[in-house]
DOMIVO-362898 format. One record per residue (C-alpha): residue number from 1; residue in three letters; x, z, y. Coordinates in steps of 0.02 Angstrom, whole numbers, plus 50000, padded with zeros to 5 digits. Each point is the difference from the previous one (the first is absolute). Layout:
N
@seq: NUM, type: ala, u: X, w: Z, v: Y
...
//
This chain:
259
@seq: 1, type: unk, u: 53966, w: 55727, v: 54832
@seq: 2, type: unk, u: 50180, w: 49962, v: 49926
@seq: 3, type: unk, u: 50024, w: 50098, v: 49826
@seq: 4, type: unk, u: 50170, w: 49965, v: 49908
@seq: 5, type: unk, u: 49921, w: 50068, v: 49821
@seq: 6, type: unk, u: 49862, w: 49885, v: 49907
@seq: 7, type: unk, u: 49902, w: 50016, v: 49855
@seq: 8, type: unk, u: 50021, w: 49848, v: 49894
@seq: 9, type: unk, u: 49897, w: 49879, v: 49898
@seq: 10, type: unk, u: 50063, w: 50104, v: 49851
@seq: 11, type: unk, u: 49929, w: 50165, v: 50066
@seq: 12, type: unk, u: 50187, w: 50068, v: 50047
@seq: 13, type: unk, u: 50093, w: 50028, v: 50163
@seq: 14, type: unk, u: 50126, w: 49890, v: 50088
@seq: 15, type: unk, u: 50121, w: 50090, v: 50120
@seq: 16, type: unk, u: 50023, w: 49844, v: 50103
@seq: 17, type: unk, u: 50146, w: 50097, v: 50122
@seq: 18, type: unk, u: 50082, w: 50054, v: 49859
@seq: 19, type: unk, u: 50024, w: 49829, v: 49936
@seq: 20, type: unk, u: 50037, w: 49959, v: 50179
@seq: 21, type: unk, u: 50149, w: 50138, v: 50014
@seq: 22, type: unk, u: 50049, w: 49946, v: 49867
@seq: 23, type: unk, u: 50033, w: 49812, v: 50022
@seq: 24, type: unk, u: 50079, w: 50082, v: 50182
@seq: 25, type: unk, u: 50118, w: 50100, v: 49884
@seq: 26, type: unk, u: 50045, w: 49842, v: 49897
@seq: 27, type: unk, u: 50044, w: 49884, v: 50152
@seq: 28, type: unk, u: 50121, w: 50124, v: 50078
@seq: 29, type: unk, u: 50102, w: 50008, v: 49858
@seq: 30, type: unk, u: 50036, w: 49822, v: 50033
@seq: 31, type: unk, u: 49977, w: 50012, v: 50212
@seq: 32, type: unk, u: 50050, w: 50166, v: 50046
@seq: 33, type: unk, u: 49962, w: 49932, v: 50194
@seq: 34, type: unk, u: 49833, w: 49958, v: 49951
@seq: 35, type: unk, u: 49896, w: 50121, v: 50115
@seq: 36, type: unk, u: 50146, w: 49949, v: 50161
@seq: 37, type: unk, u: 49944, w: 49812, v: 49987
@seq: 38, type: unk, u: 49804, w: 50044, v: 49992
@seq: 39, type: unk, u: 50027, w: 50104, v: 50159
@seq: 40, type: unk, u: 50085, w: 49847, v: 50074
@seq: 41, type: unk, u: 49880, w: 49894, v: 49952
@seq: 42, type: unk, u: 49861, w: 50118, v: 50069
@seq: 43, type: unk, u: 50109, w: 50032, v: 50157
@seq: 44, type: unk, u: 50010, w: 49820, v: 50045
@seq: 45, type: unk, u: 49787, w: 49971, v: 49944
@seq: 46, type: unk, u: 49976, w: 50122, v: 50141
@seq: 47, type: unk, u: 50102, w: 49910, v: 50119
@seq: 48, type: unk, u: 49918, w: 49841, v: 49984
@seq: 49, type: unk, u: 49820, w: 50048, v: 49972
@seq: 50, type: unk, u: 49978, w: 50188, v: 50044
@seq: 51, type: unk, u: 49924, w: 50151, v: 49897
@seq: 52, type: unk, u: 49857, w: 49899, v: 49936
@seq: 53, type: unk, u: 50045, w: 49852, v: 49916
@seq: 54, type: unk, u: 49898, w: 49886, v: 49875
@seq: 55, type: unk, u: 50146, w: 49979, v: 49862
@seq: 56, type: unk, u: 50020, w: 49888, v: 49841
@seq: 57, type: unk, u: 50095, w: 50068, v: 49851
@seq: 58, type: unk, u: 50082, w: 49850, v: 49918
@seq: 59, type: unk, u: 50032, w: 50033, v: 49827
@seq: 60, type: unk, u: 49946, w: 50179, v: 50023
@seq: 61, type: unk, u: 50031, w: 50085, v: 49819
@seq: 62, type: unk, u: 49927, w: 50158, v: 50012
@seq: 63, type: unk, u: 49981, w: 50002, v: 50167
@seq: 64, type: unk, u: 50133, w: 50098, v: 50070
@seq: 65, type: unk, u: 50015, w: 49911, v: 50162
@seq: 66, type: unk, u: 49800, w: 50041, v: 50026
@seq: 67, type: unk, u: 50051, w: 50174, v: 49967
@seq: 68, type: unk, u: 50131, w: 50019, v: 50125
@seq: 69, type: unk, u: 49919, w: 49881, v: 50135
@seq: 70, type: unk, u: 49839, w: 50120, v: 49994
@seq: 71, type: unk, u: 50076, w: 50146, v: 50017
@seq: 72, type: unk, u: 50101, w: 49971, v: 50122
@seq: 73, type: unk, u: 49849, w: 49895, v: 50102
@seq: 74, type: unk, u: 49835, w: 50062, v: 49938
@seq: 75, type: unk, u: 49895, w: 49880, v: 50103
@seq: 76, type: unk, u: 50112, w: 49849, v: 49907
@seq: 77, type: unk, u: 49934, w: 49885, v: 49892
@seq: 78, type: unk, u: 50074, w: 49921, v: 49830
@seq: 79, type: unk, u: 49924, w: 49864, v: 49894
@seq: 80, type: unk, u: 50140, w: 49988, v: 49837
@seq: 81, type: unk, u: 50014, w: 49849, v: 49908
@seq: 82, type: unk, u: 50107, w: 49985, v: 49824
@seq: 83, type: unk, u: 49954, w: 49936, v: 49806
@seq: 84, type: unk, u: 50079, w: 50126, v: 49895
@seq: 85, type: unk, u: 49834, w: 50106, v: 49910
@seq: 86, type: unk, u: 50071, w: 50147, v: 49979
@seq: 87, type: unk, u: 50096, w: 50026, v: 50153
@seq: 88, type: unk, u: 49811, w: 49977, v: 50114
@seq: 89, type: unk, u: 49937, w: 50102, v: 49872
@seq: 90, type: unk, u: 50094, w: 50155, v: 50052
@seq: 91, type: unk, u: 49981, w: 49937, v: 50195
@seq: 92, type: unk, u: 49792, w: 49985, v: 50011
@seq: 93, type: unk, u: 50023, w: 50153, v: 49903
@seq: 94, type: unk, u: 50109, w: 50083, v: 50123
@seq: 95, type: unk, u: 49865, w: 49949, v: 50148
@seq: 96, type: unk, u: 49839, w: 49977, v: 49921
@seq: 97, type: unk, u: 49897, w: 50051, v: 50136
@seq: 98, type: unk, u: 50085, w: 49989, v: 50171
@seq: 99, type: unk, u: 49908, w: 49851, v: 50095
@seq: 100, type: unk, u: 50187, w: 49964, v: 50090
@seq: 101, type: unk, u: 50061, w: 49911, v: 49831
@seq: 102, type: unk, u: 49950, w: 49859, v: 49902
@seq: 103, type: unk, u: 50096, w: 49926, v: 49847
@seq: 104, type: unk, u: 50000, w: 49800, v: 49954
@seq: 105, type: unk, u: 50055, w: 49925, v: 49853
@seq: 106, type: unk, u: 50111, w: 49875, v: 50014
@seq: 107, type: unk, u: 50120, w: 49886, v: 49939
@seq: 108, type: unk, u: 50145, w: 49970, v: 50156
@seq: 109, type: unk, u: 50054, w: 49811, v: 49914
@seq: 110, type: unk, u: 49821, w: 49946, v: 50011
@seq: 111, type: unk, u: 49996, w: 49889, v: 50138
@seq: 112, type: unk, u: 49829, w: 50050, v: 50054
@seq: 113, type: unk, u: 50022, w: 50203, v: 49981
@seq: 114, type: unk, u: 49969, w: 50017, v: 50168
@seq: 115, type: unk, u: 49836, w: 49950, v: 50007
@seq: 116, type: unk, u: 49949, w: 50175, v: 49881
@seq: 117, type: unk, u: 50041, w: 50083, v: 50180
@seq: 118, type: unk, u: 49857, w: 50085, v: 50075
@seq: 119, type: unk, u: 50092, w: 49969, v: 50196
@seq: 120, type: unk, u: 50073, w: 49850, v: 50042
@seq: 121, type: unk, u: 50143, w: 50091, v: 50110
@seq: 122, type: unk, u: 50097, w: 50162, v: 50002
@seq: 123, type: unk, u: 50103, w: 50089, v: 50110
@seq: 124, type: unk, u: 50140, w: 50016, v: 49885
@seq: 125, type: unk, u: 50020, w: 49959, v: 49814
@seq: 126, type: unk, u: 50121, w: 50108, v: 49904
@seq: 127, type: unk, u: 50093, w: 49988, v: 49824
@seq: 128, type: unk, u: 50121, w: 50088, v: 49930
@seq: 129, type: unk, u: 50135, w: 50001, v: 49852
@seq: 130, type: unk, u: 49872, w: 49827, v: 49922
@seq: 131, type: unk, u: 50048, w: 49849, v: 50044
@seq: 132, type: unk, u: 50152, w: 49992, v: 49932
@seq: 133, type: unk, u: 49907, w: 49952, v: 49839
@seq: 134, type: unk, u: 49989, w: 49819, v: 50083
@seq: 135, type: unk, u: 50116, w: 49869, v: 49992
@seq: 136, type: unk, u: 50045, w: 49947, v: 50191
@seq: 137, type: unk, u: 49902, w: 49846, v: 49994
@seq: 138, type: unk, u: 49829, w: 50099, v: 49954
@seq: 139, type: unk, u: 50051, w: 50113, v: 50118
@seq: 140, type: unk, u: 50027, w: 49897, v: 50145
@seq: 141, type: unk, u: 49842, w: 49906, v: 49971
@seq: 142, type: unk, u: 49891, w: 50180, v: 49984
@seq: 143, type: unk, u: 50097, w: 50058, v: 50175
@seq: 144, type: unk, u: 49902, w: 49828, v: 50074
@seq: 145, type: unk, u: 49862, w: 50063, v: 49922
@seq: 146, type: unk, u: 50008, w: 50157, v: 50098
@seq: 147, type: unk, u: 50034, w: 49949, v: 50172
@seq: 148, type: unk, u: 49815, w: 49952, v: 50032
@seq: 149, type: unk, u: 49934, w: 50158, v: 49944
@seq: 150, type: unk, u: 50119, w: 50106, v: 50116
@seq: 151, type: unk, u: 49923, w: 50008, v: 50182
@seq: 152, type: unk, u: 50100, w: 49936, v: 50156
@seq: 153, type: unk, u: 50100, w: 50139, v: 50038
@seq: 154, type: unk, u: 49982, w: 50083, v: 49827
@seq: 155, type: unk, u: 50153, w: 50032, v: 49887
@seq: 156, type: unk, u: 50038, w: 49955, v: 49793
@seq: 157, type: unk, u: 50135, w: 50122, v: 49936
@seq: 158, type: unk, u: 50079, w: 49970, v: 49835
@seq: 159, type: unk, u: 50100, w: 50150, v: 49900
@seq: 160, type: unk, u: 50111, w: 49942, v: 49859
@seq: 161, type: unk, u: 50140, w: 49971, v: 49926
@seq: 162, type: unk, u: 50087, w: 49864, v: 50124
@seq: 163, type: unk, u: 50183, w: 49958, v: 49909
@seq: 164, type: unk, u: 50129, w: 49927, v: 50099
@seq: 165, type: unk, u: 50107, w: 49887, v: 49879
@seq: 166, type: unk, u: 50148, w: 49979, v: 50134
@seq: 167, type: unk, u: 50051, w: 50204, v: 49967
@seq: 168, type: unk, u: 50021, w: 50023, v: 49803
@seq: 169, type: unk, u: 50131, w: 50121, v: 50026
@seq: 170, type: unk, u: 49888, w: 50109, v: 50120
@seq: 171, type: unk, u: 49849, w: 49958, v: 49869
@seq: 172, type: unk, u: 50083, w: 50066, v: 49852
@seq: 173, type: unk, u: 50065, w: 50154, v: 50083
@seq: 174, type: unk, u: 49837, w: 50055, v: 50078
@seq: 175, type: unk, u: 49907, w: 49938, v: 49831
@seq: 176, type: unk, u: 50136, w: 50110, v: 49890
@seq: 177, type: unk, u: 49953, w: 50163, v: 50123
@seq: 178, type: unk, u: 49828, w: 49963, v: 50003
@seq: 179, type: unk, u: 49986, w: 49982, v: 49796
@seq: 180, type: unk, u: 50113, w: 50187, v: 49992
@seq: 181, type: unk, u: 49896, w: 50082, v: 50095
@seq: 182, type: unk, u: 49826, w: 49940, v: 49885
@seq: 183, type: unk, u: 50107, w: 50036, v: 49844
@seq: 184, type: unk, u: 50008, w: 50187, v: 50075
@seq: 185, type: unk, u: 49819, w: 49995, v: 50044
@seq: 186, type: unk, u: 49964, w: 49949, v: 49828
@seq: 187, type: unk, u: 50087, w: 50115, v: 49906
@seq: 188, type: unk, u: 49898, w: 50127, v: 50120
@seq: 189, type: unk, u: 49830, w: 49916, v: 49923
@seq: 190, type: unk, u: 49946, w: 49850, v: 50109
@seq: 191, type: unk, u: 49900, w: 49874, v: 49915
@seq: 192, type: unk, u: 50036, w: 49827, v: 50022
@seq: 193, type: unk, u: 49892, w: 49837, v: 50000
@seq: 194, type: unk, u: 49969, w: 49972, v: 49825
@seq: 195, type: unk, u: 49972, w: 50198, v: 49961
@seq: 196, type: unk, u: 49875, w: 49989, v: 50124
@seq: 197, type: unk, u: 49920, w: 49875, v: 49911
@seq: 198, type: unk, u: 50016, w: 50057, v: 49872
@seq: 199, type: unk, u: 49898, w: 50161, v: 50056
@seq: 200, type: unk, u: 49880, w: 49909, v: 50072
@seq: 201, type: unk, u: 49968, w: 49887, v: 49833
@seq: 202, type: unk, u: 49976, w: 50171, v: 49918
@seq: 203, type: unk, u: 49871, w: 50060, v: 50127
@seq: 204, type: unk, u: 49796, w: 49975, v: 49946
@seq: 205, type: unk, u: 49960, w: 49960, v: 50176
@seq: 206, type: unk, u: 50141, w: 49874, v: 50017
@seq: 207, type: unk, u: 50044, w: 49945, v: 49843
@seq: 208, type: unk, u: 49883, w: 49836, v: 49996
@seq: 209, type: unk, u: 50041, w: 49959, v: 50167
@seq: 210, type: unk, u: 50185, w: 50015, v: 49981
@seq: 211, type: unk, u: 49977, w: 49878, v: 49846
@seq: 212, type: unk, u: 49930, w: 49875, v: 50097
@seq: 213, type: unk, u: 50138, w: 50010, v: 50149
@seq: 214, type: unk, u: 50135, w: 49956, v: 49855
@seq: 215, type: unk, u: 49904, w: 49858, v: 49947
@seq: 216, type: unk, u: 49997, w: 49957, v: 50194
@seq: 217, type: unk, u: 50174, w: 49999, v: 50024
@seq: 218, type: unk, u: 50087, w: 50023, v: 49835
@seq: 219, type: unk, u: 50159, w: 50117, v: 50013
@seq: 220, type: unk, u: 50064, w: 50042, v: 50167
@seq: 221, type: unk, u: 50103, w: 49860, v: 50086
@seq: 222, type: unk, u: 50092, w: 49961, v: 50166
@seq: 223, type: unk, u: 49971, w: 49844, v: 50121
@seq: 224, type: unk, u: 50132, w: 49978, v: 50114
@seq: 225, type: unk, u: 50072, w: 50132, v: 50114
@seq: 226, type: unk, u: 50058, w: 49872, v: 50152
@seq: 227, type: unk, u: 50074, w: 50095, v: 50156
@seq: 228, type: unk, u: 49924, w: 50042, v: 50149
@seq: 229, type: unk, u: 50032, w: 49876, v: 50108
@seq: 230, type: unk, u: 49933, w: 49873, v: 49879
@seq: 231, type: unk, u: 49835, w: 50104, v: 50017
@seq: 232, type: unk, u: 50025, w: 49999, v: 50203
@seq: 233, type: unk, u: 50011, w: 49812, v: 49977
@seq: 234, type: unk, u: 49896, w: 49966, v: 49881
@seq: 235, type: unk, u: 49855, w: 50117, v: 50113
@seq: 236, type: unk, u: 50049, w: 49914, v: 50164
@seq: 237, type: unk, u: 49947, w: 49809, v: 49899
@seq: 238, type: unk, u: 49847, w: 50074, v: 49952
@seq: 239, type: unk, u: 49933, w: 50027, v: 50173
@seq: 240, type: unk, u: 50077, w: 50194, v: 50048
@seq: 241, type: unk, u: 50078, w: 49978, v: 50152
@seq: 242, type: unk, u: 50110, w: 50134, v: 49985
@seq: 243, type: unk, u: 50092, w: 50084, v: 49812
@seq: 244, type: unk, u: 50142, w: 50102, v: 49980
@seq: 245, type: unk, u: 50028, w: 50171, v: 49925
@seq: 246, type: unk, u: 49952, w: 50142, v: 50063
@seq: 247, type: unk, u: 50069, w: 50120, v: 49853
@seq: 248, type: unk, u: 50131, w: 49974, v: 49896
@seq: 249, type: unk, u: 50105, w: 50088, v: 49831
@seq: 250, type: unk, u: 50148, w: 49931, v: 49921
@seq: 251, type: unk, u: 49872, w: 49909, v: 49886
@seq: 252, type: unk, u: 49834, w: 50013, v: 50080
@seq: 253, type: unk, u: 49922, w: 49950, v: 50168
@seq: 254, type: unk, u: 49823, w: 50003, v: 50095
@seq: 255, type: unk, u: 50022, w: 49840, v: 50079
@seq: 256, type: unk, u: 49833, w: 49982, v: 50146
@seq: 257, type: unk, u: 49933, w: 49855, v: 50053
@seq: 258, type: unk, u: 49885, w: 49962, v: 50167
@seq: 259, type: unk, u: 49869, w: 49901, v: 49996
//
């Protein structure tokens, strides 16, 4: 049985889908699209593998691809896979107890992470708004990495930021529009990353946690944002026979790949 409130080791109570709403909240201040490109993404999972699909959640935060993906298909399965402490924390938190989900921990530029897998294969792996922490060259070699654990016929999508440098003028108008409309949303309360973090640091449940992400990965940083159809190519040499986007913002694109 799932419960989304635990007692912790302290004696207190963690209200894990608060936490979760609330890291929701934060993200569409910066992605106000967010929820279109999961339904995408979901749209296409069904299309390729049908209502009951065993998923893997690369670089799954708090989970909230497992969250959608279940609802919308409760006889899917998700096994999520990411490093950062606290984020997990608040996603076994969020599903502690439902048999569908298991959580790995992980670190993606290990070349041996996949072997902390408990399948060998999935029907589709999904990430979203991650891997643009990775410079391309990581990032090509961890999309070789993921071929072989995508089934024939299964599918790898990919939300992110996806840049294409040949537009600046295009770039800097949508990024000027896009950066008004989260100074309005701001001035109307929205947190933003560090806040967040800053809440979370101040939290008993996640405070220790949230320590040891920082000393993870220091201060937030960028890899490279390459466009999409260096993704599609940089897929189609890792063994997909087929890439190319299937969603796509001004800035931001689901870019799908066939295995």
């Amino acid at each position: 049985m799932r419960t989304d409130v635990t007692e912790t080791a302290a004696g207190g109570t963690a209200d894990w889908r608060a936490w979760q709403d609330s890291w929701d909240r934060q993200q569409e201040w910066y992605m106000p699209d967010r929820e279109e490109r999961f339904r995408v993404m979901l749209d296409m999972v069904e299309a390729f593998a049908g209502p009951a699909p065993r998923v893997l959640d690369l670089a799954c935060g708090t989970g909230s691809i497992t969250d959608r993906l279940l609802k919308r298909f409760p006889d899917a399965t998700s096994v999520g896979v990411d490093l950062d402490p606290a984020l997990l924390a608040i996603a076994r938190g969020t599903f502690q107890g439902d048999e569908r989900v298991s959580f790995v921990t992980a670190d993606l530029k290990d070349p041996h992470w996949t072997q902390a897998l408990p399948h060998r294969t999935f029907d589709a792996v999904l990430t979203a708004t991650a891997l643009h922490w990775l410079h391309s060259e990581p990032l090509a070699a961890l999309y070789g990495q993921l071929a072989p654990l995508v089934r024939e016929g299964g599918v790898f999508m990919n939300a992110d930021h996806m840049i294409d440098e040949t537009t600046p003028r295009i770039n800097a108008a949508e990024r000027a529009l896009r950066h008004a409309g989260m100074d309005r949303a701001r001035a109307e309360g929205a947190v933003d990353w560090a806040e967040w973090w800053a809440l979370a640091a101040a939290d008993p449940v996640l405070a220790a946690p949230t320590a040891r992400r920082f000393e993870i990965y220091g201060e937030h940083a960028d890899g490279d944002m390459p466009s999409v159809s260096w993704h599609a190519g940089a897929l189609r040499s890792a063994g997909f026979g087929e890439a190319r986007a299937v969603w796509r913002s001004p800035s931001d694109a689901v870019v799908l790949a066939v295995r």
